[in-house]
N, CA and C of each residue as an Amber inpcrd file, in Angstrom:
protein
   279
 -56.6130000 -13.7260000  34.7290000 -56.4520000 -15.0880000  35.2020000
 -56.3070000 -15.0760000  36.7270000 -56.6680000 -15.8490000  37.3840000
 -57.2690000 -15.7830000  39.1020000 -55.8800000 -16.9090000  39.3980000
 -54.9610000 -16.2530000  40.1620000 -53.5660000 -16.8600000  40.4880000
 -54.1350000 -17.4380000  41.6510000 -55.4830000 -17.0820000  42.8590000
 -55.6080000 -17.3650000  43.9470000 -55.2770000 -18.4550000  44.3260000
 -54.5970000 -19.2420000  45.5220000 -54.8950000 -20.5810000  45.8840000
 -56.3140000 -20.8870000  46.4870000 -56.6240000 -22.3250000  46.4130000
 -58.1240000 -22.8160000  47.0550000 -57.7380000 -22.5220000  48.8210000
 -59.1770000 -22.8710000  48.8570000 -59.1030000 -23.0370000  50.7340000
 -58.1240000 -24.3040000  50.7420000 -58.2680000 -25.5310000  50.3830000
 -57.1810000 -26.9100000  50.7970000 -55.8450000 -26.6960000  50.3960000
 -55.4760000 -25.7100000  49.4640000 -54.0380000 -24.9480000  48.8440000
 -53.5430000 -24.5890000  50.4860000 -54.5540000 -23.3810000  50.7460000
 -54.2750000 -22.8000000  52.1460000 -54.1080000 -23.5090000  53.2060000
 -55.0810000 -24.5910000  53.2800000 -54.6770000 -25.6780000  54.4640000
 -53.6800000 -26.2850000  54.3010000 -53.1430000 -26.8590000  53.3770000
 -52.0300000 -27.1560000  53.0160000 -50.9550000 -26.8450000  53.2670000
 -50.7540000 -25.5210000  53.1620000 -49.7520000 -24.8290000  53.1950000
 -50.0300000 -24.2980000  54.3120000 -50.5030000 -23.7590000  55.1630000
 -50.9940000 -23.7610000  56.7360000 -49.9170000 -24.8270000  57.2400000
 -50.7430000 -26.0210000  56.6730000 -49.6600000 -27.1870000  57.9480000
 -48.2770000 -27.0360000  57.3500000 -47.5840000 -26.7650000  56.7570000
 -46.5110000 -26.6470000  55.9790000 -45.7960000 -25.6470000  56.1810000
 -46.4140000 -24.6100000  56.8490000 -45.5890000 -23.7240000  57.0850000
 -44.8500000 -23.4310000  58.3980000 -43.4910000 -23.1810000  58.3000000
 -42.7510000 -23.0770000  59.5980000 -43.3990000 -21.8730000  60.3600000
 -44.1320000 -21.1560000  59.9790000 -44.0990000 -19.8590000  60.6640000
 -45.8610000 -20.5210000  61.7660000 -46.2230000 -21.4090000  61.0030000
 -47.4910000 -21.8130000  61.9540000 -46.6830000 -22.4510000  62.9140000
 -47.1850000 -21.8900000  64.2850000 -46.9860000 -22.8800000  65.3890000
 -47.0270000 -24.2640000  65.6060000 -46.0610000 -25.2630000  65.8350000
 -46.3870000 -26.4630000  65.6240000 -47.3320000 -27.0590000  66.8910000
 -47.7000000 -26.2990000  68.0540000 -48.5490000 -26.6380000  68.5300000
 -50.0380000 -26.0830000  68.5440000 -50.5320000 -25.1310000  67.3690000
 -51.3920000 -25.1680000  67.0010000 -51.9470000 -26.3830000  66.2610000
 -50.9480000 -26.7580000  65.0900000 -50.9790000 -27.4420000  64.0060000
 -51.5490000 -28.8120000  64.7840000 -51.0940000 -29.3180000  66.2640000
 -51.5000000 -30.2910000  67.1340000 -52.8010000 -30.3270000  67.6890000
 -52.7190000 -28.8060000  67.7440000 -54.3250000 -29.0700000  68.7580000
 -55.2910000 -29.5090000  67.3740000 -54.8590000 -28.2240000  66.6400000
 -55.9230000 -28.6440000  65.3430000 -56.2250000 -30.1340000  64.5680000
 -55.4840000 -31.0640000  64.6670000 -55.4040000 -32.1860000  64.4230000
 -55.9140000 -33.3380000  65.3950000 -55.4790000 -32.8590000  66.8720000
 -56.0590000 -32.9390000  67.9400000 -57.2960000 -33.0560000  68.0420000
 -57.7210000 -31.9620000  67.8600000 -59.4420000 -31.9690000  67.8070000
 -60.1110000 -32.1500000  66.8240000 -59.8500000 -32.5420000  65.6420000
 -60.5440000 -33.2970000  64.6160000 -60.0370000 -34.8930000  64.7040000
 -59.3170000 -35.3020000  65.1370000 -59.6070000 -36.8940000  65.5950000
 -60.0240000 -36.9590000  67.1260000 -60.4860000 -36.0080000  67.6460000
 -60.7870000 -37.0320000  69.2390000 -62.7420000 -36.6800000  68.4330000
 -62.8330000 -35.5300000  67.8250000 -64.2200000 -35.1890000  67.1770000
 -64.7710000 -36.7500000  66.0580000 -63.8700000 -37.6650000  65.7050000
 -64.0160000 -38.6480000  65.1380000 -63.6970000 -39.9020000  65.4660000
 -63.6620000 -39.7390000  67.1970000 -62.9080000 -40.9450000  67.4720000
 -64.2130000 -41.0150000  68.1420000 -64.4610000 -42.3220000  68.5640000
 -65.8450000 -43.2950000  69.0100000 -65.8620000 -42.7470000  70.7260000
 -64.1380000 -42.5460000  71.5310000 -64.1090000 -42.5240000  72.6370000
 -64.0850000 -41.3320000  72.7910000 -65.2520000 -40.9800000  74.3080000
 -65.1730000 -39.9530000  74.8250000 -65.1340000 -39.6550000  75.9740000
 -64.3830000 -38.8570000  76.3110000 -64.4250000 -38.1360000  77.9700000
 -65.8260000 -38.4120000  78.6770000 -66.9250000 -37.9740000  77.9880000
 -67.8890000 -38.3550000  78.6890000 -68.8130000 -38.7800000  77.5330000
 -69.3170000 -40.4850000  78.1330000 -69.8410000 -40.8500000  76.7810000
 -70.9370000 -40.7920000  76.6030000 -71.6270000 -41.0050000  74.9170000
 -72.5390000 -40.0840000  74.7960000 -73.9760000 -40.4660000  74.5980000
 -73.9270000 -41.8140000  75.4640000 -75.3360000 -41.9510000  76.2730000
 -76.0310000 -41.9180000  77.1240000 -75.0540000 -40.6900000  78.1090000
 -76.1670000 -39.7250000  79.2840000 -76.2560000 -38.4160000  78.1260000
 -77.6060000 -38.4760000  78.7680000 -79.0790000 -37.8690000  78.5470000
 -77.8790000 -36.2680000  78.5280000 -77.8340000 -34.9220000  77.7550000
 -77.5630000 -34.0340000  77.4510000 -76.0850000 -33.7240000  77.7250000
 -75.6930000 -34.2900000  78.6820000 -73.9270000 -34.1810000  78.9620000
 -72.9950000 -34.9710000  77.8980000 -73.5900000 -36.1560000  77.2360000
 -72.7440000 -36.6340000  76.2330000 -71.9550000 -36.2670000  75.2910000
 -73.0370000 -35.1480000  74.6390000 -72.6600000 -34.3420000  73.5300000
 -71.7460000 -33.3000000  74.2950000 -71.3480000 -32.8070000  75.1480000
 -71.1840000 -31.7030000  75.4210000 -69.3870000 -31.5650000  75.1080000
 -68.9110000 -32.6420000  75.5900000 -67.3200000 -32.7420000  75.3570000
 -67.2930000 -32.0780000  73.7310000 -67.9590000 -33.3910000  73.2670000
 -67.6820000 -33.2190000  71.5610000 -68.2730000 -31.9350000  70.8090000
 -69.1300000 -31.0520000  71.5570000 -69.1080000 -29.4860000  71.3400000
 -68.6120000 -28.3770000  71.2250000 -68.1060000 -28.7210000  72.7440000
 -66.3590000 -27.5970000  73.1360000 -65.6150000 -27.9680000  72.1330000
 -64.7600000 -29.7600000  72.3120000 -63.6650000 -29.5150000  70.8680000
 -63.7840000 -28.9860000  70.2260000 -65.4580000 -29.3660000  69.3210000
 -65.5960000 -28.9080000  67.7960000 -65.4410000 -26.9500000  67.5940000
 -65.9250000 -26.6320000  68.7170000 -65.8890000 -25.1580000  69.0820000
 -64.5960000 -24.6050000  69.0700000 -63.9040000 -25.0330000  70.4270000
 -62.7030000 -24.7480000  70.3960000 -61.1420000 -25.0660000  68.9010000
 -61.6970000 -26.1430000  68.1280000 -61.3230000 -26.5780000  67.6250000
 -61.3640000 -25.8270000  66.2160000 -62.3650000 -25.4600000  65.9000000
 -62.8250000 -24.0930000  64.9950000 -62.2150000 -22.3520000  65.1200000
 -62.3240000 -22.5130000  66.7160000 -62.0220000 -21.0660000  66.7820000
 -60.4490000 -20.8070000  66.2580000 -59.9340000 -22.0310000  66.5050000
 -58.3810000 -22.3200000  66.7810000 -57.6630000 -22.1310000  65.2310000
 -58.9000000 -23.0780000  64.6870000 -58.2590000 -23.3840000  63.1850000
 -58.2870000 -21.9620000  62.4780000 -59.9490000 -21.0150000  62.3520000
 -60.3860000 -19.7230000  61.8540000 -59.4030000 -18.9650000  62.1550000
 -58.6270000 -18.9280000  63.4340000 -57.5710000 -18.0050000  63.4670000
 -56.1370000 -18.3190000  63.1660000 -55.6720000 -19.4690000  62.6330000
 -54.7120000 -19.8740000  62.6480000 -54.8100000 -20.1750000  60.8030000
 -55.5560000 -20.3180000  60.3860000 -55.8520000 -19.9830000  58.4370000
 -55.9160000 -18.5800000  58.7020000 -57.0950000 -17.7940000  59.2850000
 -56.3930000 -16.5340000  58.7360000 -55.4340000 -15.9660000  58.9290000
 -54.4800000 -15.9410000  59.9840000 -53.0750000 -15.5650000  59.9150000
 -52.6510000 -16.0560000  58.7160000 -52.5660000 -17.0600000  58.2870000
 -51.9620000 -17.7870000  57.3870000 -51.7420000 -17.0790000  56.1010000
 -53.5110000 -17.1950000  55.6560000 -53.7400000 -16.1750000  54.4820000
 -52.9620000 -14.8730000  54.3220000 -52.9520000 -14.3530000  55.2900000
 -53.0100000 -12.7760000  55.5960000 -51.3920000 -12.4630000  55.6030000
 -50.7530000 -13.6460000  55.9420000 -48.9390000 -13.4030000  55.8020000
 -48.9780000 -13.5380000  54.5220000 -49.6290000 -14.6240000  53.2830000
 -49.4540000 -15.5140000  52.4790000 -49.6510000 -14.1400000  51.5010000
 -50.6130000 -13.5070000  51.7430000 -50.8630000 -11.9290000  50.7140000
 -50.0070000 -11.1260000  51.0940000 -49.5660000 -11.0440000  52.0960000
 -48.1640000 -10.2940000  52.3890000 -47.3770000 -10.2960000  51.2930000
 -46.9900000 -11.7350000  51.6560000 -45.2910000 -12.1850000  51.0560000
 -45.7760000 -12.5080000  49.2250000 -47.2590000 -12.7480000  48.7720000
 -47.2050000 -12.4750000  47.5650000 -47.2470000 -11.1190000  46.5690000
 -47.8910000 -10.1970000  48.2580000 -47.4780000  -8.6660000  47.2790000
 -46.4400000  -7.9640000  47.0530000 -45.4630000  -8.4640000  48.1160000
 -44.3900000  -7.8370000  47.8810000 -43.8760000  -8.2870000  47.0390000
 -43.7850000  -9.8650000  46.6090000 -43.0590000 -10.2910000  45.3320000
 -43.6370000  -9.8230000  44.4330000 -45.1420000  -9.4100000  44.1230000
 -44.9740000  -8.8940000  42.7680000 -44.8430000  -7.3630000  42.7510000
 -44.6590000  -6.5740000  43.7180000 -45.1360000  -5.1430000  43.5110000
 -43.9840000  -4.4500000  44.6630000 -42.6810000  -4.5580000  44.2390000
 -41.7600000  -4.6230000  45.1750000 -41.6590000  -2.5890000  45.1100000
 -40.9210000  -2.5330000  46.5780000 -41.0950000  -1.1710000  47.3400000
 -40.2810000  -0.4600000  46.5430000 -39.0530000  -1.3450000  46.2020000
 -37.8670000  -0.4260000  45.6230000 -38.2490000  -0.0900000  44.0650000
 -38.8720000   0.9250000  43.4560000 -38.7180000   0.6010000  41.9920000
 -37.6530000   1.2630000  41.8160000 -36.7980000   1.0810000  40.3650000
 -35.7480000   1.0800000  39.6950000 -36.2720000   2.0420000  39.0590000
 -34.9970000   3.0140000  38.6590000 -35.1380000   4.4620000  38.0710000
 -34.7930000   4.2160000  36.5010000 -36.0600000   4.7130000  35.6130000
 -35.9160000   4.4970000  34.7370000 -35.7020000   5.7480000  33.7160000
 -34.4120000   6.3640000  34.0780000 -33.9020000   7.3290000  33.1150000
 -32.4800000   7.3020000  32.6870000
């Protein structure tokens, strides 16, 4: 039986967790509403510069998140292996 959590389990618990930076958790939120908001730094009906703001975010905004889930994950398998497969075993004689 597959105990795994989903990717939105993980996001979830990403924003939920004290150990994530709460100013990651900002930018990342950050840059998925200015990526959906109408207004932009530079708006986006000159000719090739328009798009360009809303590139970087989405970029920066990705790189930010990819490393800030996988930390996440990567503590999250931590702290579930040790609960099931703990260091100390008990002597059984």
């Amino acid at each position: 039986m597959n105990n795994k959590p989903t990717f939105f389990q993980n996001v979830a618990g990403m924003f939920k967790d004290k150990q994530t930076a709460f100013r990651d958790k900002l930018l990342i939120v950050g840059g998925i509403l200015y990526i959906l908001s109408p207004v932009d730094l530079i708006p986006d009906f000159i000719v090739l510069l328009g798009y360009t703001d809303d590139l970087a975010v989405a970029i920066g905004t990705y790189r930010l998140f990819r490393r800030v889930y996988n930390d996440f994950v990567r503590r999250s398998q931590i702290v579930s292996e040790q609960h099931f497969n703990p260091i100390d075993k008990p002597n059984h004689r």
